[in-house]
C-alpha positions as CSV (number, residue, x, y, z in Angstrom):
1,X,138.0,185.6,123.7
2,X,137.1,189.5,123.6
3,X,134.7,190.6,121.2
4,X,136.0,191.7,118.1
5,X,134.7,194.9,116.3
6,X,136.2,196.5,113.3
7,X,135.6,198.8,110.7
8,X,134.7,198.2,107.3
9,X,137.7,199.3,105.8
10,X,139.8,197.2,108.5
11,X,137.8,193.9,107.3
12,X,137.8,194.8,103.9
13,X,141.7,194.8,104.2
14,X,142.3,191.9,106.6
15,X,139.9,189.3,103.7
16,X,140.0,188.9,100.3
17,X,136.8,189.7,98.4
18,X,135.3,186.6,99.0
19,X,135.9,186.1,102.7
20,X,135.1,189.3,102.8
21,X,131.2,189.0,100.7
22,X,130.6,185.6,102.8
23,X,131.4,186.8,106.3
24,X,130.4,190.5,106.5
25,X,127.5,190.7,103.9
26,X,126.2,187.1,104.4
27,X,127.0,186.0,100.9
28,X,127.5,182.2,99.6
29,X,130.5,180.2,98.5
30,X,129.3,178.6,95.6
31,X,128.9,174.8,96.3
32,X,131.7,172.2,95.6
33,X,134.0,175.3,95.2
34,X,136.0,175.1,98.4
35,X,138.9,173.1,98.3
36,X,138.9,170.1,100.9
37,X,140.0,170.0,104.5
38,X,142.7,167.7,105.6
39,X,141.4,165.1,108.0
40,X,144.3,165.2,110.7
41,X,143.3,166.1,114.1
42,X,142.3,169.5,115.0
43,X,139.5,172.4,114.4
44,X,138.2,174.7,112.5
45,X,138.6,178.4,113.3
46,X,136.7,181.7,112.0
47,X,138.5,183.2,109.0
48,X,137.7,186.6,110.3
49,X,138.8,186.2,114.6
50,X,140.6,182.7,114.9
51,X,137.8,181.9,117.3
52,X,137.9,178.1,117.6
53,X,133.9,177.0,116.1
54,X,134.0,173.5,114.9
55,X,136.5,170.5,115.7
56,X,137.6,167.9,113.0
57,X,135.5,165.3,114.5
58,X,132.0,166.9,114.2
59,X,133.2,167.0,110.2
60,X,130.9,165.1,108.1
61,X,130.4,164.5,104.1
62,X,127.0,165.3,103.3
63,X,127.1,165.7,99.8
64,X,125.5,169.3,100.0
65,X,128.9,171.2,98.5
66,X,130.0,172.9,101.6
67,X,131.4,171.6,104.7
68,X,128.7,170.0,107.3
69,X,129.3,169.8,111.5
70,X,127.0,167.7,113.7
71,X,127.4,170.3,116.4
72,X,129.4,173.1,116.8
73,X,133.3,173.5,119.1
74,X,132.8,176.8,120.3
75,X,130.4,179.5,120.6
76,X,128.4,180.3,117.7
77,X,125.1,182.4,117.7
78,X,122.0,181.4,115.6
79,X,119.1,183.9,114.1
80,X,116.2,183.4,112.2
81,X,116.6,183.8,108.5
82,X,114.0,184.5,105.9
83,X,116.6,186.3,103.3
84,X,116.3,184.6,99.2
85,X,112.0,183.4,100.6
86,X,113.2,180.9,102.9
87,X,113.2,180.4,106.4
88,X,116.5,179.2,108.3
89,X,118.6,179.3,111.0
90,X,121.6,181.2,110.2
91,X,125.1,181.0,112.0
92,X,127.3,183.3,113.1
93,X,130.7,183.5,115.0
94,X,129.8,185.2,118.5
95,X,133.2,186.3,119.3
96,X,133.1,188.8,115.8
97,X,129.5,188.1,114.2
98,X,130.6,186.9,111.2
99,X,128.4,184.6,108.6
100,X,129.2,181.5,108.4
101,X,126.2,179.6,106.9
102,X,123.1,178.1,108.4
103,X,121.8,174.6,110.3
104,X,119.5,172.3,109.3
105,X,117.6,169.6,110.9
106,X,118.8,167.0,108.3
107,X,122.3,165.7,110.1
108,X,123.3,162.6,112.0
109,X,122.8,161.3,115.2
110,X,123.1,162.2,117.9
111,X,122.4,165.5,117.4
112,X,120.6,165.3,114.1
113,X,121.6,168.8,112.9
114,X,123.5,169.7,109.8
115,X,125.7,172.7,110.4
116,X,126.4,174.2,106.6
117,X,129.2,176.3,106.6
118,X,130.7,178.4,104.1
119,X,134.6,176.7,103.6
120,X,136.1,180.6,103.3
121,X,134.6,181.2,106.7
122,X,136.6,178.7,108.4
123,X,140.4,177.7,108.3
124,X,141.7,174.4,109.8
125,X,144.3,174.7,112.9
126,X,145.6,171.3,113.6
127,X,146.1,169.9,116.9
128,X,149.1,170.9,118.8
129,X,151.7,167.9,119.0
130,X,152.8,166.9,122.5
C-alpha cells in the first residue's frame, strides 16, 4: 500500500471524534467500551487506511478491556513511549501512522507479546468466500 498523508481537516472529516482523538492524537478508548468482534474468519484493518494489521487468529481475550494480538498481520511500526510517566512501546499503522495502542511483554506463546489495541482503530474485514 502507498503511504497515506492527509490533512487535519481531511481526517477530522473522514472519523468521528473518537477515531479521530485515538488515531491522530494518541488518545484511549476507554476499556470494556468497544463493542466485540465477531469471531468468523478474517482481519482486522486500520480505521483510518484499510491497511490489513492484525488477522482474527492472533485475537486473544486477555481480560485487559481492549482487544489483544499475539503478533501483528501486517506492517505496523513501534516507538518508545514515555507519555502519562510510563515507558512503552507504542504501535502505529506504517502505511498512515495512526495510534493504535501499545505491546507488552505479557501475551502467549509463542511470541509472548500482548498487542493492546484501541477497538476504534481497527475494523474487522472478513475473509473473502471462495
Amino acid at each position: 500500500m502507498a503511504q497515506v498523508t492527509k490533512s487535519d481537516a481531511e481526517w477530522r472529516a473522514q472519523l468521528s471524534d473518537e477515531e479521530y482523538y485515538v488515531t491522530r492524537q494518541a488518545g484511549t478508548e476507554r476499556p470494556f467500551s468497544h463493542p466485540g468482534f465477531p469471531k468468523e474468519a478474517g482481519h482486522f484493518a486500520c480505521i483510518c487506511c484499510g491497511a490489513p494489521l492484525f488477522e482474527q487468529d492472533a485475537k486473544f481475550e486477555s481480560h485487559c478491556g481492549w482487544p489483544s494480538f499475539s503478533a501483528p498481520g501486517g506492517e505496523i511500526d513501534e516507538h518508545h513511549d514515555t507519555t502519562h510517566g510510563m515507558v512503552r512501546t507504542e504501535v502505529r499503522c506504517h502505511n498512515c501512522d495512526a495510534h493504535l495502542g501499545h505491546v507488552f511483554p505479557d501475551g502467549p506463546p509463542p511470541t509472548g507479546l500482548r498487542y493492546c489495541i484501541n477497538g476504534v482503530a481497527i475494523e474487522f474485514v472478513p475473509a473473502q468466500e471462495g
